[in-house]
N, C-alpha and C positions, 0 to 999 in steps of 0.2 A: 524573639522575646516570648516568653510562656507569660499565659496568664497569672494573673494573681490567684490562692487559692478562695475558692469560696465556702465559708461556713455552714450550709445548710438551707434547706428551703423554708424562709420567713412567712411568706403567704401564697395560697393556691386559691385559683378563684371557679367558681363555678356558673351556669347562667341556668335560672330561673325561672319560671313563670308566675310564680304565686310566695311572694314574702309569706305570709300567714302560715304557709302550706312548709314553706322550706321553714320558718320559725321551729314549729312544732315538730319536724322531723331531728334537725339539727339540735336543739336546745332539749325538745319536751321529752324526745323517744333517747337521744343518742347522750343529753346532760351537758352539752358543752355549754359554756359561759356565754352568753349573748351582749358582745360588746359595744354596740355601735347599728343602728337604724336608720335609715331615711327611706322613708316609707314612698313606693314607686318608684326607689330606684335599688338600693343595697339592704341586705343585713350582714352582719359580721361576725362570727362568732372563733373563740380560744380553743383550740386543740394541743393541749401542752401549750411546745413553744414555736408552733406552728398557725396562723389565720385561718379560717378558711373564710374567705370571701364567697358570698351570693348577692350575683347583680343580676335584676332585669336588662336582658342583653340589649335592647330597643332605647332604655335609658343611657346607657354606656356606649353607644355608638356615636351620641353628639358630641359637636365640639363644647369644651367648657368655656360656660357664662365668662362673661367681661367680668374680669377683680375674681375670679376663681384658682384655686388651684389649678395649675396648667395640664391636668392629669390628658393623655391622649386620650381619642377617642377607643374603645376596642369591645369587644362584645366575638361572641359566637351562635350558632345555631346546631342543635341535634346534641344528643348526651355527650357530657364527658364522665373523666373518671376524676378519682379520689380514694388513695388508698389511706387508711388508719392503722397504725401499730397496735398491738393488742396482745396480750399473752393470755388471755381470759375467755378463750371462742366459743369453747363450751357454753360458758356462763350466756356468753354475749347472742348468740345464738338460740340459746332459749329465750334470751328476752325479748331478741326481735319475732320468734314464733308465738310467745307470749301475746305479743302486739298487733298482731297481724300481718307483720311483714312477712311475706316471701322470701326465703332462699333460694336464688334464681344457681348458684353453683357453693359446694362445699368439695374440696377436694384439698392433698397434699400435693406438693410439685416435687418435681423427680426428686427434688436433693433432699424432702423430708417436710419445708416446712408448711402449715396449713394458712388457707384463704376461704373466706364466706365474701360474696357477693348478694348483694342485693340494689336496689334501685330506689332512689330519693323520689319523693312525688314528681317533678320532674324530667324521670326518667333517666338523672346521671346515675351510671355506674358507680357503687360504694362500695369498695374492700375493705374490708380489714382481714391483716395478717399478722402473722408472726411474726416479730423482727426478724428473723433470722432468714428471713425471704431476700434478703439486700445484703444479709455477712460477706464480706470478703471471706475467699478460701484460706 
């Protein structure tokens, strides 16, 4: 039996140290729409049609309260990643120099297309690339 197909990644979550701190990275610096707060444990915020989840990983490793959403417990420790579509690097790229932010790598990949990395307060890894990083041939 093959799987069913799946339509795309809904939500990506990341782990945190400081809400305030991913706030203003996520929302102030990068503009995505901040959906959803509970302060000492998540923020939420719109990337397209994509989430991106920020949890305090020490919060998210409990089990959930009695009459809660039965959500499991899960959390990690040490960076991750998170890439962003982008066709605008130039642009985007001076606004994070503009900002303060570091570019930690700019480079194209063998088949052409370009990636900027840089680092959330944090310390996850943050790409944004060219679509065309992901084209099938």
């Amino acid at each position: 039996m093959t799987a069913p197909a799946l339509s795309g990644v809904l939500e990506a979550a990341l782990y945190v140290d400081d809400l305030d701190k991913a706030e203003a990275f996520y929302t102030g610096l990068l503009g995505l729409e901040r959906i959803l707060r509970v302060d000492g444990r998540h923020v939420f915020f719109r990337a397209g049609e994509t989430i991106v989840l920020c949890f305090i990983a020490e919060a998210t490793q409990k089990p959930p309260a009695e009459g809660a959403l039965p959500v499991p417990p899960h959390g990690a420790s040490g960076p991750g990643h998170l890439c962003f579509a982008s066709t605008t690097l130039d642009r985007l790229g001076d606004h994070l120099t503009a900002q303060g932010i570091p570019i930690e790598a700019d480079f194209h990949w063998p088949h052409g297309p370009r990636s900027i990395y840089v680092r959330d307060p944090a310390g996850n890894s943050v790409e944004f690339a060219e679509p065309a990083i992901w084209a099938k041939p």
